[in-house]
C-alpha positions in Angstrom: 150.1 124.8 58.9 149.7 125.8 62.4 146.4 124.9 64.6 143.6 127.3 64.6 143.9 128.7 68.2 140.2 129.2 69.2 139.9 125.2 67.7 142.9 124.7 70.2 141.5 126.3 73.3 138.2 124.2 72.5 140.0 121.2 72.5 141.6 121.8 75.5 138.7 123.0 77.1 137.6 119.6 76.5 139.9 118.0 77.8 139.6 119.9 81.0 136.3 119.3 80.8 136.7 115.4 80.4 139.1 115.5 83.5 137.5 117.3 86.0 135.0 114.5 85.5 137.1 112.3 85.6 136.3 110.9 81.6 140.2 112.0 80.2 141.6 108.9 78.3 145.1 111.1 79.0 147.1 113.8 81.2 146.9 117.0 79.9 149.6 118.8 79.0 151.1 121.9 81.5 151.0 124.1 78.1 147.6 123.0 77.9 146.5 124.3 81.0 148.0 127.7 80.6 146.2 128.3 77.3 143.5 127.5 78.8 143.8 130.2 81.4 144.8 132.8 78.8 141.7 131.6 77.0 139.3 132.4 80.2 141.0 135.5 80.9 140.3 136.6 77.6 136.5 135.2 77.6 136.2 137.2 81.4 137.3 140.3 79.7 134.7 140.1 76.8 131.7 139.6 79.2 132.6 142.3 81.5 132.4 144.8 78.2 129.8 143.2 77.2 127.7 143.3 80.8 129.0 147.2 80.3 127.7 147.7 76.9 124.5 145.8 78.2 124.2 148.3 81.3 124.6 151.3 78.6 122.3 150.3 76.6 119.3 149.4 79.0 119.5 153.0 80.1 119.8 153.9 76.6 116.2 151.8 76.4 115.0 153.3 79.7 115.1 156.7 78.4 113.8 156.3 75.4 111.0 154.0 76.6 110.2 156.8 78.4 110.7 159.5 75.7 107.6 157.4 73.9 105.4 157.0 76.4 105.8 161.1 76.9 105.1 161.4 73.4 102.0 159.2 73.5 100.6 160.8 76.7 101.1 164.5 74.9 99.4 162.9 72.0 96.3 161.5 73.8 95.6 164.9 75.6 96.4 166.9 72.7 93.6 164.4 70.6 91.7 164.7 73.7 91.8 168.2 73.8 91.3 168.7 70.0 88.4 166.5 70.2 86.8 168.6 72.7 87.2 171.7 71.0 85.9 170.3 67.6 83.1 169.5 69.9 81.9 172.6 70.4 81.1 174.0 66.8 80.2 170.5 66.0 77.4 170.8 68.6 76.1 174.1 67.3 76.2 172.4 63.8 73.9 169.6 64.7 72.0 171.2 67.2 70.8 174.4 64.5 70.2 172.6 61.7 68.1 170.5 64.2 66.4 173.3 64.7 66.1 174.3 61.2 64.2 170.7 60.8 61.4 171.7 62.9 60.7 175.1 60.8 58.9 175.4 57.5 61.1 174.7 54.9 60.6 173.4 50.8 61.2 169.8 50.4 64.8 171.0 48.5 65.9 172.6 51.6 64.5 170.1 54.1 66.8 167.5 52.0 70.1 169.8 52.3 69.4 170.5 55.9 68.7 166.6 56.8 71.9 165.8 55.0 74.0 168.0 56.9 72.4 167.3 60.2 72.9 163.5 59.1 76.7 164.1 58.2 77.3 166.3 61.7 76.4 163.6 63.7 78.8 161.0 61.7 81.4 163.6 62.5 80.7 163.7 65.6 80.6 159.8 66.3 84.2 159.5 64.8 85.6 162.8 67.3 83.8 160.6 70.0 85.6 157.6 69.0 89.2 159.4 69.1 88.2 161.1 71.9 87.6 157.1 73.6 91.0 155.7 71.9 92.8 159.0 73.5 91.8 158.8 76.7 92.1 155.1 76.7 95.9 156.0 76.1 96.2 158.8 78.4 94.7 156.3 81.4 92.2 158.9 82.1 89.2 156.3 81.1 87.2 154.8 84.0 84.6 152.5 84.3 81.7 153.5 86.8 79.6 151.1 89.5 76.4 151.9 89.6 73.5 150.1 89.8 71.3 149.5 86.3 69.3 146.6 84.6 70.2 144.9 81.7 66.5 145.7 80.4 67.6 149.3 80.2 70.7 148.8 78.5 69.2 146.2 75.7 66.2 148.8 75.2 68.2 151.7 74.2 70.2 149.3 72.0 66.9 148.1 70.6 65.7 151.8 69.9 69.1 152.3 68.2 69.7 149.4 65.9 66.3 148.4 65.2 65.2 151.2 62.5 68.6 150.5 60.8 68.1 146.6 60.7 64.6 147.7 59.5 65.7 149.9 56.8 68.0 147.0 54.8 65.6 144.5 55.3 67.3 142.4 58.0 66.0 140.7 61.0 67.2 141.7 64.7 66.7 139.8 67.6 68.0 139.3 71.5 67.5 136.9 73.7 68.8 137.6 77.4 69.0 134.1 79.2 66.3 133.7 81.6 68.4 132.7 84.6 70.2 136.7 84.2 70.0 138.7 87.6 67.9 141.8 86.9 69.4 144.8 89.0 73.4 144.5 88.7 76.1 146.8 88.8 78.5 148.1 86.8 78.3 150.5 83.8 76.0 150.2 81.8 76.3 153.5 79.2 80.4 151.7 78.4 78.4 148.1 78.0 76.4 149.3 75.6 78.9 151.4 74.1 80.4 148.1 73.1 77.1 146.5 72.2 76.2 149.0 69.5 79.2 149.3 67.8 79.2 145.4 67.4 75.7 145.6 66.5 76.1 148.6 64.3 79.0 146.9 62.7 76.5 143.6 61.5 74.2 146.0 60.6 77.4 147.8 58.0 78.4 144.3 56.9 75.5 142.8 56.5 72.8 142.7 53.2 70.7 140.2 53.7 70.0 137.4 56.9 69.7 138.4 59.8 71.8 140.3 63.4 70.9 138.2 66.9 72.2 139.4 70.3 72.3 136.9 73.0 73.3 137.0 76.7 74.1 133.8 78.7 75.6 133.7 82.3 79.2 132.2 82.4 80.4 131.8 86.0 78.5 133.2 89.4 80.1 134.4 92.7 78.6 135.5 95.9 78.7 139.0 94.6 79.2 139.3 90.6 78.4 137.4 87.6 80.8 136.6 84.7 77.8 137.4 81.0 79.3 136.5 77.9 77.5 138.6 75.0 77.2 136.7 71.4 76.8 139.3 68.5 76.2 137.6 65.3 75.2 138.2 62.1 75.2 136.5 58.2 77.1 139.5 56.7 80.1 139.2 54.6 82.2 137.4 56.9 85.9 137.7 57.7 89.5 135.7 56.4 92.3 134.7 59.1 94.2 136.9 58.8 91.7 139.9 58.9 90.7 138.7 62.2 94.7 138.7 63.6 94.5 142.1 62.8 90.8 142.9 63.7 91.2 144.7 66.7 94.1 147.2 66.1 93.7 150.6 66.4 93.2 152.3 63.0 93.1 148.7 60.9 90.5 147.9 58.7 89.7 144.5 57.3 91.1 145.8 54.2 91.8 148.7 52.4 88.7 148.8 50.6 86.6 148.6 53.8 87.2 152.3 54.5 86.6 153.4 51.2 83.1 151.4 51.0 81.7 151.0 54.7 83.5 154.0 56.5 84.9 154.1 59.9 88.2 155.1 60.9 89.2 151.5 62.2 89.0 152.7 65.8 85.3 151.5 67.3 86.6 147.6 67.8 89.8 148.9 69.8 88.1 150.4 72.0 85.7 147.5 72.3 88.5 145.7 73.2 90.1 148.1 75.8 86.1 148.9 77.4 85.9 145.2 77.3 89.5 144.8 79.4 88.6 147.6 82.0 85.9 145.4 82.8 87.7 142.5 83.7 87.0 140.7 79.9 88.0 139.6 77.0 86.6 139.8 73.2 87.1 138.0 70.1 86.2 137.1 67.0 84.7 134.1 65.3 84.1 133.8 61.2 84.0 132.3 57.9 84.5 134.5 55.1 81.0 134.7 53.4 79.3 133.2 56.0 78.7 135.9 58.4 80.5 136.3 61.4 80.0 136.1 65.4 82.0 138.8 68.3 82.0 137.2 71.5 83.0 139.2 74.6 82.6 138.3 78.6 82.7 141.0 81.5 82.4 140.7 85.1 79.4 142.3 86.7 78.1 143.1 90.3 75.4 141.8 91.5 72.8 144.0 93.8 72.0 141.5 96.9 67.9 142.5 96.7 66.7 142.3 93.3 64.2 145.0 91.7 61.2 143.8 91.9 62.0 143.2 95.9 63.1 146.7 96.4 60.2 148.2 94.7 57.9 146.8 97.2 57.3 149.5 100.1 58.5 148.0 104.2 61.0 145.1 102.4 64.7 147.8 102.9 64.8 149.7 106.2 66.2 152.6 103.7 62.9 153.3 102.0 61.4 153.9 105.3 64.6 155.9 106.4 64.1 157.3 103.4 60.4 157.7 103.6 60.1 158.9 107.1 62.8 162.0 106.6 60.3 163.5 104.0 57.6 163.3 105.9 55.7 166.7 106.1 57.8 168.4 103.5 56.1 170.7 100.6 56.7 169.6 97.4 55.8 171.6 93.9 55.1 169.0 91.1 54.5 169.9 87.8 53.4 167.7 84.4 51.1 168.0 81.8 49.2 164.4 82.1 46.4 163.8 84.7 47.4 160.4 85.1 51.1 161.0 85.8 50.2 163.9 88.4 47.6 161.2 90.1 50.4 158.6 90.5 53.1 160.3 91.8 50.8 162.2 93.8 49.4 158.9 95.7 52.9 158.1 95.9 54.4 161.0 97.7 51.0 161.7 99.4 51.6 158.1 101.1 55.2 159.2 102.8 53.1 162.0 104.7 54.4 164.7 101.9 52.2 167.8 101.0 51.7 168.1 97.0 51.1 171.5 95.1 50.6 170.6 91.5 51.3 172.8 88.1 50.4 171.4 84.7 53.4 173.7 83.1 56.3 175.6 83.4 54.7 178.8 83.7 52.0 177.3 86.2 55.5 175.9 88.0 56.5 179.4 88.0 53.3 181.2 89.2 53.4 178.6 92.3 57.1 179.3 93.2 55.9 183.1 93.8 52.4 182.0 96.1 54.0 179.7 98.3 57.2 178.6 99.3 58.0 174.9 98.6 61.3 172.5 99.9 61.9 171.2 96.4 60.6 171.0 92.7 60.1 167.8 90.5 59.0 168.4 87.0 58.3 166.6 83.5 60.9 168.1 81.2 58.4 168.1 78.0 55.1 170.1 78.7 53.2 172.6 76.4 53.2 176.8 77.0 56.4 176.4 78.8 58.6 173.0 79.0 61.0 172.4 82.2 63.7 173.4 81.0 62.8 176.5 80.5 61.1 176.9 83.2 64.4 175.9 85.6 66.2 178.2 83.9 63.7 181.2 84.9 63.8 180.0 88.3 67.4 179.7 88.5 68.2 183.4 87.3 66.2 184.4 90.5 68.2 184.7 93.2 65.4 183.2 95.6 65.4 180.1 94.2 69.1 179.5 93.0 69.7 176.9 95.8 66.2 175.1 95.5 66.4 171.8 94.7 64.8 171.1 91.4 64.5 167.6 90.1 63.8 166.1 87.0 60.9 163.1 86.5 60.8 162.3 83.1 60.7 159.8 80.6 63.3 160.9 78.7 66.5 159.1 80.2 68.7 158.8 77.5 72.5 160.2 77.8 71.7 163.6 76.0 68.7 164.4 77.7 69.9 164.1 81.0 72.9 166.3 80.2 70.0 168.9 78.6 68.6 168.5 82.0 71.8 169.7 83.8 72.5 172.1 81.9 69.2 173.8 82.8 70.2 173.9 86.6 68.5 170.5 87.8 70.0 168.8 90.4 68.5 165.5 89.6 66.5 162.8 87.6 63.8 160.7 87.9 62.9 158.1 85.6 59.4 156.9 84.4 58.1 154.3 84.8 59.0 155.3 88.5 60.8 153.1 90.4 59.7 153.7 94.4 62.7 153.4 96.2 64.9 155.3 93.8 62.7 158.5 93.8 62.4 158.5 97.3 66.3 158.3 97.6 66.9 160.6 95.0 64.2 163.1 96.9 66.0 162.5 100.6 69.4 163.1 98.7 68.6 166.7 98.1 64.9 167.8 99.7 66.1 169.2 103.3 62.7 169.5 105.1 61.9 173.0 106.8 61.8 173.7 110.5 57.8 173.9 110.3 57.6 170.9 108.5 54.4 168.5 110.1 56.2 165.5 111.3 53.2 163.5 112.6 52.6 160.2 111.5 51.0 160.3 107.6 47.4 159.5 107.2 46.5 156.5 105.5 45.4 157.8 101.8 44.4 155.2 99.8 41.6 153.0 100.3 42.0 149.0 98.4 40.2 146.5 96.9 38.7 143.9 99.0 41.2 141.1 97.2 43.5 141.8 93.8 42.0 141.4 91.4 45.2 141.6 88.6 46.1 138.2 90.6 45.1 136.0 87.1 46.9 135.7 84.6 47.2 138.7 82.4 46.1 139.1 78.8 48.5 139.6 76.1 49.6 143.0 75.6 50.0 144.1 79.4 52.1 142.7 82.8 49.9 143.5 85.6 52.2 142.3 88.0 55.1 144.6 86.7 52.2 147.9 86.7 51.2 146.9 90.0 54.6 147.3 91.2 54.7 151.1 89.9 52.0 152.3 91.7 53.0 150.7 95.1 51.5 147.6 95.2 48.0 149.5 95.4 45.4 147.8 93.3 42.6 150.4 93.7 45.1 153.4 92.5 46.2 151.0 89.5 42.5 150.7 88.3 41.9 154.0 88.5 45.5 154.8 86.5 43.8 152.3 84.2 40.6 153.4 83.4 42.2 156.8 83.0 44.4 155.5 80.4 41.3 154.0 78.9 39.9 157.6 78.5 43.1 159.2 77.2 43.8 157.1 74.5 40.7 155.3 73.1 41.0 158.4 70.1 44.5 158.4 69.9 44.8 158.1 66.5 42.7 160.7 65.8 44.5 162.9 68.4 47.8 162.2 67.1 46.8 162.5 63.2 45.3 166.4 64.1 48.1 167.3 66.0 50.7 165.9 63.7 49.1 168.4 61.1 49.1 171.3 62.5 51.5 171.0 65.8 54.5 168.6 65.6 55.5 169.4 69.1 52.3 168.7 70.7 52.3 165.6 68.5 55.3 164.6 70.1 54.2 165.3 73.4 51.2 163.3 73.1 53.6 160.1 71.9 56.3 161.3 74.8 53.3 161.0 77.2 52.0 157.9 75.7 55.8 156.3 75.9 55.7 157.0 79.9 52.5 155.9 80.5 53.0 152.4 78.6 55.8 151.6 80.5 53.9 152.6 84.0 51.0 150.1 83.3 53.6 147.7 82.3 52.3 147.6 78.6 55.9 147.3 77.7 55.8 145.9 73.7 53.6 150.0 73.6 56.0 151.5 75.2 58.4 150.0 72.7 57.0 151.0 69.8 55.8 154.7 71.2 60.3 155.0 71.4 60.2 154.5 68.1 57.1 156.7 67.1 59.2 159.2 69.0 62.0 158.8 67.0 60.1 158.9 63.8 58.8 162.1 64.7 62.1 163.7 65.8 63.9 161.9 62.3 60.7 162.6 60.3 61.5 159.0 58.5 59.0 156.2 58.2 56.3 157.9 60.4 53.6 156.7 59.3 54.7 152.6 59.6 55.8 153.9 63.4 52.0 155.2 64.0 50.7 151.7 62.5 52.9 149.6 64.9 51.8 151.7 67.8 48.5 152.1 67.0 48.3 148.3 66.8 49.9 147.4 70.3 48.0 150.2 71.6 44.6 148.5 70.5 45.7 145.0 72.3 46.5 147.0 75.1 43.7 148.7 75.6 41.6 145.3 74.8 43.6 143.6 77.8 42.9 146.6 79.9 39.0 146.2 79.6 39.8 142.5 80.3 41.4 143.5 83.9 39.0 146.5 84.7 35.7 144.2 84.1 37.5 141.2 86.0 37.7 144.0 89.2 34.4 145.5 88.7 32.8 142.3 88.7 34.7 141.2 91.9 31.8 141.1 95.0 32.3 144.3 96.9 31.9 145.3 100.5 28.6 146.3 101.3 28.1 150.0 101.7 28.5 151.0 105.3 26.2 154.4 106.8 27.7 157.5 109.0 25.6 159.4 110.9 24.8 162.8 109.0 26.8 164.9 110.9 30.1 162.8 110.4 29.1 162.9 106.6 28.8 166.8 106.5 32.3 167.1 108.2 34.0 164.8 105.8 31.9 166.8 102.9 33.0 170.6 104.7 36.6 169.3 104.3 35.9 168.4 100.6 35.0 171.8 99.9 38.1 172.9 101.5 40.5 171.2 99.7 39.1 171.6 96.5 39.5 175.3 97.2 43.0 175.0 97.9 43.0 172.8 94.4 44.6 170.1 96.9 44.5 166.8 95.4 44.1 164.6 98.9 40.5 166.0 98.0 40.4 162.4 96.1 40.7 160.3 99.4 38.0 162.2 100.9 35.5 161.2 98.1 36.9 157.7 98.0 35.6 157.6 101.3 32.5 159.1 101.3 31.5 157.3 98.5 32.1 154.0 100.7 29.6 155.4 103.1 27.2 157.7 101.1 24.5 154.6 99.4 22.1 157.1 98.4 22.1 156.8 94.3 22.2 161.1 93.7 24.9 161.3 96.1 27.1 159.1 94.4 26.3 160.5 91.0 27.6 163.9 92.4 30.8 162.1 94.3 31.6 160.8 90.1 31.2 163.8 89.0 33.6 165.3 91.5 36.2 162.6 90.8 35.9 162.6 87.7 36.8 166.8 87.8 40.1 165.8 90.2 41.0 163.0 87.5 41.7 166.0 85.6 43.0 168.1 88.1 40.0 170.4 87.1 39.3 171.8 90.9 36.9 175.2 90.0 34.4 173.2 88.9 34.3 170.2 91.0 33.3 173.0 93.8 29.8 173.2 91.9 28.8 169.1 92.4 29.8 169.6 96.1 28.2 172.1 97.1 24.8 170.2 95.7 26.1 167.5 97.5 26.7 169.7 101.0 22.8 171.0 100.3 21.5 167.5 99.3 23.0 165.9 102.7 21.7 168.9 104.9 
């Protein structure tokens, strides 16, 4: 039988192999050596086909690697595109039967109505989802840089997972680390995109236990900061091999997950991706049964000057460049609440800028055609006419199409701020106010007239002798942090305090009449409250004034949100009788005399301001009470203040023209 050749060619390749190094226990043969040159000939041949066929088919590849990623890209935008449109309808959906909430219906059609308001916005979680996953494969997503607290973020994801949490009986906690930087930047409507679908996902999975969300700092540069985030929960847990797959797009634990929980399998995907863009990673940690724990890390910026720095007038040259280019501009500011008009009126007042106030929209209006004003900031919820409305009157004018109207609310969430554009406002200010930002925000868009006064401001605020919110606070209020809203000044602080005092020592009662027979005013008077907390810096109220909120606008579990408010409210109102009595009691300057005629001239100018309903009116008693010991004069000069606290002007004139005759 003859030899195998492919067995002979090895052999002899072995052989040559053995010679050339120099291992070959014999010659080898001259027949040997041709074979194995027919033998490399032939293998040369084969791997020049094959490098051919390789060539072929890595075009072959090319193409239709890119015949797929075609197809995906025309798939996102379509989704994207089909997502939008579904959009549309879906928001007139929830947005009418929304409406149809508020009307008088029978408790049968209240229940349908709820029901499909409550299904629309399902619906419209899972288009938002796809509409996420598409653009995430279209690379159209971006992740902004802008600057944010993580106070603000974990607040909204508070106000969002707490009622659930609530409603099954489980306990929900955070804890951010102590050592976290306050102001950073980054985005922070994406981050807490990811935190509530991990937190509404423990809420899902879990029956019993409780859901904790905790924040540590893992790794610190000059300029950014590496935060893990540590979502856990005692739910049902996960197996291995659930977790392998646990972050797939469209894959569900198992199949039955769908059918019992819901969800399209999307919401951890684009955790993932979200998590990615922002320079992280996410994963999963579990024992099935034993609850389960989603870990994820991003990388942060991290603002050079933290808040509470910035928000202190003379520590950034820009708040004074900021400041100084407003100085002697007209400004029109409307809102409902005495308290809010006196603090941002002290504010702006203090950067030299001349205030016209409107308690409404329709006041707003009936200003806009007296006088002639460089910008507009107003509260978006006010009674006879809100600001939305009243921006959209104002912009259908043709005179006041290019003014710049801005926004100074305390609604700041997502929604609200789109309502806001929508209207035709330029801008947004948040409350509690933070200084710097509203004058930035106001030098971003207020271009000051030719006529505008550009003399050095007055000083218009006089101060307490020494601070008297320096102790230590009582429970239920942070001094230092309501301090910081109203500029570091401690007398305009008192007096935002004892006004609070007066507002909302009958709350309860306020709220139960109004909830009877005036929902919206109802909810104004809780909107009103929420802004307010936060400005004092009674921040557990202003919690739990979100949630009344809420309540009202879900009309679930209203009265357990009126208890819980009602109860912070009283500690807070407690600690702020604490803090007033601790400044009354301070020892005050003695009272210092003007001569008559100096007093008459300061009283004159009273009169004129209060006839022009202008509110630097308060300075001017401030002052005259500092000089005017006589007991019936300052009797009057209370009676006048207390008639500006309100914004009341008509008849504050009565009390100061005694005054004028009772000086004379």
């Amino acid at each position: 039988m003859s030899q195998d050749p492919f067995l002979r060619e090895q052999q002899n390749l072995d052989r040559a192999t053995a010679l050339l190094d120099g291992d070959a226990q014999q010659p080898i043969s001259r027949d040997a050596y041709q074979d194995l040159a027919v033998a490399y000939q032939a293998l040369l041949k084969q791997s020049r086909q094959l490098l051919r066929i390789g060539d072929r088919n890595e075009a072959a590849l090319a193409k239709a690697r890119a015949e797929a990623e075609h197809a995906n890209r025309a798939k996102s935008e379509f989704l994207a595109n089909m997502s939008h449109e579904i959009r549309t309808p879906m928001n007139a959906i929830i947005g009418m039967s929304y409406l149809a909430l508020q009307t008088d219906l029978s408790p049968q059609q209240h229940n349908y109505i709820r029901k499909v308001n409550d299904a629309a916005n399902a619906l419209l979680g899972l288009i938002n989802d796809i509409l996420d996953f598409s653009k995430i494969e279209a690379g159209k997503l971006e992740v902004e840089h802008i600057d944010f607290t993580i106070d603000e973020v974990f607040d909204s994801l508070e106000t969002l997972i707490a009622a659930k949490a609530k409603e099954k009986g489980i306990a929900f906690t955070t804890h951010l680390d102590a050592t976290l930087p306050h102001l950073l930047i980054g985005d922070p409507l994406r981050l807490g995109q990811i935190l509530t679908n991990l937190a509404n996902n423990a809420v899902k999975f879990t029956e019993h236990g409780e859901i904790a969300i905790k924040v540590i700092p893992l790794q610190r540069d000059d300029d950014r900061i590496a935060l893990q985030f540590i979502v856990s929960d005692t739910g049902i847990g996960l197996k291995p091999e659930q977790i392998a797959r646990l972050f797939t797009a469209f894959e569900q634990a198992d199949g039955s997950t769908t059918r019992k929980y819901g969800g399209t399998g999307l919401g951890l995907s684009i955790c993932k991706q979200l998590t990615e863009l922002m320079g992280g990673t996410i994963r999963a940690e579990s024992s099935f049964g034993e609850g389960s724990q989603f870990i994820f890390s991003i990388w942060l910026g991290v603002q050079a000057n933290q808040l509470r720095q910035e928000r202190h007038p003379g520590n950034t040259q820009q708040l004074a460049t900021n400041m100084a280019a407003l100085r002697g501009t007209r400004l029109l500011l409307a809102d409902d609440n005495p308290l809010n008009l006196e603090l941002a009126v002290e504010l702006l007042s203090s950067a030299g800028i001349a205030v016209t106030t409107a308690v409404n929209g329709q006041d707003l209006l009936q200003c806009l055609e007296r006088d002639r004003f460089d910008a507009v900031v107003t509260d978006l919820q006010m009674p006879v006419m809100d600001g939305y409305e009243a921006c959209r009157t104002l912009r259908s004018d043709s005179r006041f199409q290019h003014l710049p109207v801005i926004a100074m609310s305390a609604d700041v969430f997502h929604n609200d701020l789109n309502r806001a554009t929508d209207a035709g406002m330029n801008d947004h200010i948040a409350k509690p106010i933070d200084i710097p930002k509203m004058f930035q925000t106001l030098a971003k868009w207020i271009k000051p007239t030719a006529t505008a006064h550009r003399g050095k401001p007055q000083a218009t605020a006089t101060t307490l002798p020494d601070n008297p919110f320096s102790a230590s606070p009582p429970d239920g209020i942070d001094t230092a942090a309501g301090l910081v809203n109203c500029n570091g000044n401690p007398t305009l602080y008192l007096r935002i305090l004892n006004g609070f005092i007066e507002s909302y020592q009958h709350f309860l009662p306020d709220f139960s009449k109004a909830y009877q027979s005036d929902i919206q005013q109802a909810a104004r008077l809780v909107h009103t409250l929420k802004g307010l907390a936060a400005t004092i810096g009674a921040t557990a109220l202003n919690r739990s004034a979100v949630a009344l909120e809420q309540a009202i606008r879900d009309k679930v579990d209203v009265k357990t949100a009126v208890k819980a408010t009602v109860r912070e409210l009283t500690q807070v109102l407690a600690a702020i009788h604490t803090v007033t009595a601790r400044a009354t009691t301070q020892p005050q300057p003695p009272a210092t005399s003007l001569a008559t005629t100096d007093i008459l001239n300061e009283v004159e100018r009273l009169l004129s301001l209060l006839q022009n309903d202008d509110t630097a009116a308060i300075h001017v008693v401030e002052k005259l009470l500092a000089h005017c010991p006589g007991s019936q004069e300052q009797q009057l000069l209370q009676q006048i203040a207390s008639y500006i606290a309100k914004y009341d002007f008509e008849p504050a004139l009565t009390p100061a023209q005694q005054l004028q005759q009772l000086i004379r």
